[in-house]
C-alpha positions in Angstrom: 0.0 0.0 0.0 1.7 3.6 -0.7 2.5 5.9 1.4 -0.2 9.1 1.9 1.3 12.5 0.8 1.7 15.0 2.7 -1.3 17.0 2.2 -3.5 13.7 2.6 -1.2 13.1 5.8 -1.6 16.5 7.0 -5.4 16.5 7.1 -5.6 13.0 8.3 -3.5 14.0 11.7 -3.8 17.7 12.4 -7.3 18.4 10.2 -6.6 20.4 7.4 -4.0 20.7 4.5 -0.8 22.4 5.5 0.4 25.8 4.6 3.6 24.5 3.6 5.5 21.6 3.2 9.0 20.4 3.8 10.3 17.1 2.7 12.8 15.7 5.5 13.1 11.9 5.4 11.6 10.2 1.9 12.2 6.8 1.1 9.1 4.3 -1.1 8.5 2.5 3.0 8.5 5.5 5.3 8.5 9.6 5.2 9.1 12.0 6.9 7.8 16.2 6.3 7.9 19.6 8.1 4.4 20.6 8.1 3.6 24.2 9.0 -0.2 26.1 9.3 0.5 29.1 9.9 3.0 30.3 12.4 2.9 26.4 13.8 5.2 23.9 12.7 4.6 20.1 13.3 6.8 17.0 12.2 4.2 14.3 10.2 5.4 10.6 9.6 4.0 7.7 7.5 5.5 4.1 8.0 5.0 1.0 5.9 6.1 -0.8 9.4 3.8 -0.5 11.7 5.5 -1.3 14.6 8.3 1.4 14.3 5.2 4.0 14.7 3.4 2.0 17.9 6.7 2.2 19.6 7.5 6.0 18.8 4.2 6.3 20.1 4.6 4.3 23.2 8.4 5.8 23.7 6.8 9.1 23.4 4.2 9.3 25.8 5.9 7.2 28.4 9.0 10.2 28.0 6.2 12.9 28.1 4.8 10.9 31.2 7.9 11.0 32.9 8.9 14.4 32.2 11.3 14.0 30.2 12.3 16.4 27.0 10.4 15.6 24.0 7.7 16.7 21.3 4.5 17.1 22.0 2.3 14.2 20.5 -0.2 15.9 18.2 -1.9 12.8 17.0 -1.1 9.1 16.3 -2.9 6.3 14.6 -1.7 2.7 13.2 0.8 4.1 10.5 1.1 7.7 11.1 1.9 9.9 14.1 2.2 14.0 14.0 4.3 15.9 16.7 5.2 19.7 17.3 8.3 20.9 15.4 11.3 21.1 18.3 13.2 24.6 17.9 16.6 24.2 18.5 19.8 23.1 17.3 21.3 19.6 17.1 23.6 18.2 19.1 27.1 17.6 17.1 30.5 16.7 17.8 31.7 20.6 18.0 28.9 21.5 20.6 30.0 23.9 23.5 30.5 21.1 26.3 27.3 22.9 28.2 25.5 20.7 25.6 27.0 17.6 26.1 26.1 17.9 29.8 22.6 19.1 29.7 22.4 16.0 27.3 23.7 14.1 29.9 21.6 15.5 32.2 18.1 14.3 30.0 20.0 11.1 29.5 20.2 10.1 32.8 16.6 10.9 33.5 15.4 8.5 30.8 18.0 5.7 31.7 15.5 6.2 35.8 12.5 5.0 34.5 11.7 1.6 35.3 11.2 -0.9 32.9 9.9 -4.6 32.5 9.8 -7.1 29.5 12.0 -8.6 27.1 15.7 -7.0 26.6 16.0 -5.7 23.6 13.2 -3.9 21.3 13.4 -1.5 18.4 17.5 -1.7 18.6 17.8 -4.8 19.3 16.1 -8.3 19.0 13.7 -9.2 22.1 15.0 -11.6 24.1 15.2 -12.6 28.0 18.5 -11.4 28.7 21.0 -8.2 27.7 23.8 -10.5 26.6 21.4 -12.6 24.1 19.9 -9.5 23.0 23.4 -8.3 22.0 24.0 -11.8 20.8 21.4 -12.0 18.6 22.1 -8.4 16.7 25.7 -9.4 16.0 24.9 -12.5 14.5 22.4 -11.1 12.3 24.4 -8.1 11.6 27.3 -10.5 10.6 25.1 -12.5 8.5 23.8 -9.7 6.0 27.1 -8.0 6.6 29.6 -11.4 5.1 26.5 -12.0 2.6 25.8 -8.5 1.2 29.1 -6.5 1.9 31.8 -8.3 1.9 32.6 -8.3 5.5 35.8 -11.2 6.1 34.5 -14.5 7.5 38.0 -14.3 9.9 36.5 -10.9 10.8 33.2 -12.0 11.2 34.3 -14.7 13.4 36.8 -12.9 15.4 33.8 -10.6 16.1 31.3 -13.6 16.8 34.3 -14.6 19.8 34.3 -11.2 21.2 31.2 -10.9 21.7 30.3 -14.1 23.4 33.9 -14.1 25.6 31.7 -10.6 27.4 28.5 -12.8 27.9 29.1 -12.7 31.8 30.1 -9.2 31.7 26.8 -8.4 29.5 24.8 -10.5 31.6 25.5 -8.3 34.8 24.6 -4.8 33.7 21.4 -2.9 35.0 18.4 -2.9 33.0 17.6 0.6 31.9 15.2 1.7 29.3 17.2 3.1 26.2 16.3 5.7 23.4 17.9 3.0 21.5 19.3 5.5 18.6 20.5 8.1 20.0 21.8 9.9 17.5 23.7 13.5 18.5 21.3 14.8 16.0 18.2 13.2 17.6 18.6 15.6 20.7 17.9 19.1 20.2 19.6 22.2 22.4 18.3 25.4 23.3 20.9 27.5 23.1 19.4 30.5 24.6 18.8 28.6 27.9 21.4 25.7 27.2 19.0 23.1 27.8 17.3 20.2 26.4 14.5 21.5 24.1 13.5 17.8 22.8 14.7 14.6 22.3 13.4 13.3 19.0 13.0 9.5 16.9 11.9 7.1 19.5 10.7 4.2 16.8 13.8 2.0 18.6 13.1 2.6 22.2 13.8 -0.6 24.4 15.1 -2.5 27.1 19.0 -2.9 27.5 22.4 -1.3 28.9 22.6 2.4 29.7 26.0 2.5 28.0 24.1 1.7 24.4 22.7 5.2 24.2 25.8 7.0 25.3 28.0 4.2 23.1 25.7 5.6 20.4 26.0 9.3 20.9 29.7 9.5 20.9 29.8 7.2 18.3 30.9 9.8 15.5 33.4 11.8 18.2 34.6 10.4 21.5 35.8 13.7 22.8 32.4 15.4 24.5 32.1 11.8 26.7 33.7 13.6 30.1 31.3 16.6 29.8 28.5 14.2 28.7 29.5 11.7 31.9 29.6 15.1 34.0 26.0 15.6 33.2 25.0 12.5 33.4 26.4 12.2 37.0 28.5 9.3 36.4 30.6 7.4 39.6 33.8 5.7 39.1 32.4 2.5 39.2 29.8 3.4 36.4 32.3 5.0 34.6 34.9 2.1 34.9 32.3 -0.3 33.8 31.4 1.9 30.8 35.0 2.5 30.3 35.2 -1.4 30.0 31.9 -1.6 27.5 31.6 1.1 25.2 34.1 0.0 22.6 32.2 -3.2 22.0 28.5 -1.3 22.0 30.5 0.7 19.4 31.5 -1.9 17.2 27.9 -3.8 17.0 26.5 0.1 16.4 28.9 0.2 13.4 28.2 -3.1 12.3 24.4 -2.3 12.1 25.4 0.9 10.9 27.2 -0.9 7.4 23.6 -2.8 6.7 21.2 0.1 7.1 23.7 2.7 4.7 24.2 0.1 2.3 20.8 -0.9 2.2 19.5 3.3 1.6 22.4 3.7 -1.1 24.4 5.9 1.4 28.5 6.6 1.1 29.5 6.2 4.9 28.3 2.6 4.4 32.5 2.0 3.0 33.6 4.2 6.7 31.6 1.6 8.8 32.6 -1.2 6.5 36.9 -0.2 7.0 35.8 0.6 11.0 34.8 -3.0 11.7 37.3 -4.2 9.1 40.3 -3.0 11.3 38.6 -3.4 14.2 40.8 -5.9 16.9 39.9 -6.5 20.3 41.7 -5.4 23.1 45.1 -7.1 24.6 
């Protein structure tokens, strides 16, 4: 079935046909547009996927339930969802460090609420534990990776070992609830009041470690992770454990990351491709 247009969209979710329309995100299974009436903007989205709108949904209103920073949810229905336009600027890798530690700051809050059900979710496959959620995106990841872009079966399996040598180590993390894509771009600054005006694309919300979001957001640029850590209030221990973690969660974010920009014809597909490539565990 194809996707509305916008102006079908539009009247569909906020009532009437938009005074203007900007295309953000396009592709023939899901869009994205900038909808503005009058001096209101709103962000409208179409999926093919049903799921990835039920769980922006349910990630947004449990973050709107517990306070934290995020659009407000104009109207959602199976396929669709509209939210008010966030002003603001994204978070990048040259961001005053104020930034990264009022992002901290929203992090932590999100990583507090409590949580139940299967590990795992949008970002990861369900299952009953962290370390057979993480488990079971590698070996899929490794799969389309060796099958579709040449990843090196030595590779592949040296990664595969890795992995599974941290089992314990995964098993024993807290259970937090995660953005799950947490993107620097995805959180949005006011940078009149340097603050979090909104954090944005909850479609892979789930259950898992803490470290995946910040593994995530410093994916790009390590540099910001001391002011982002100072924000986020983080102990020695906590810092020592994600010390220990985040150059794994990094390297099963890039392997996802090779599949997804291959598969939407995208350049940075060859970066994540050479990343994993050299990639050798620690001695």
């Amino acid at each position: 079935m194809p996707l509305p247009s916008p102006e079908v969209l539009a009247r569909r979710l906020l009532g009437r046909a938009p005074d203007r329309i900007e295309p953000l995100v396009v592709w023939d299974h899901r869009a994205t547009f900038r909808c503005s009436i009058g001096a209101d903007d709103f962000v409208c989205k179409a999926d093919e996927n049903l799921d990835e709108i039920r769980r922006e949904t349910e990630g947004l209103r449990r973050a709107i339930a517990t306070g934290i920073s995020v659009p407000e949810l104009v109207a959602a229905e199976p396929g669709a969802l509209a939210m008010r336009w966030v002003r603001g600027a994204a978070l990048a890798r040259g961001s005053p460090p104020a930034w990264w530690r009022v992002a901290g700051r929203e992090l932590r809050k999100i990583h507090e609420v409590a949580t139940n059900g299967s590990f795992g979710g949008g970002f990861a496959p369900a299952r009953d534990s962290w370390a057979a959620a993480v488990e079971a995106e590698v070996d899929e990841e490794l799969d389309k990776c060796a099958r579709r872009c040449g990843l090196d079966a030595d590779q592949a399996g040296r990664i595969r070992r890795a992995v599974r040598g941290a089992r314990a180590e995964l098993a024993s993390v807290p259970a937090s609830w995660c953005h799950g894509d947490l993107q620097p771009d995805h959180v949005i600054i006011d940078p009149r009041a340097d603050r979090v005006a909104g954090i944005i694309d909850w479609s892979d919300q789930g259950k898992g470690d803490a470290g995946w979001d910040i593994a995530v957001l410093t994916l790009d640029e390590q540099s910001p992770l001391d002011a982002l850590l100072q924000g986020y209030d983080a102990g020695p221990e906590e810092r020592d454990r994600l010390t220990h973690l985040l150059p794994l969660y990094r390297l099963v974010r890039w392997l996802g990351e090779i599949r997804w920009l291959a598969e939407h014809d995208l350049p940075d597909a060859a970066v994540a491709l050479a990343y994993v490539s050299a990639w050798r565990p620690a001695r």
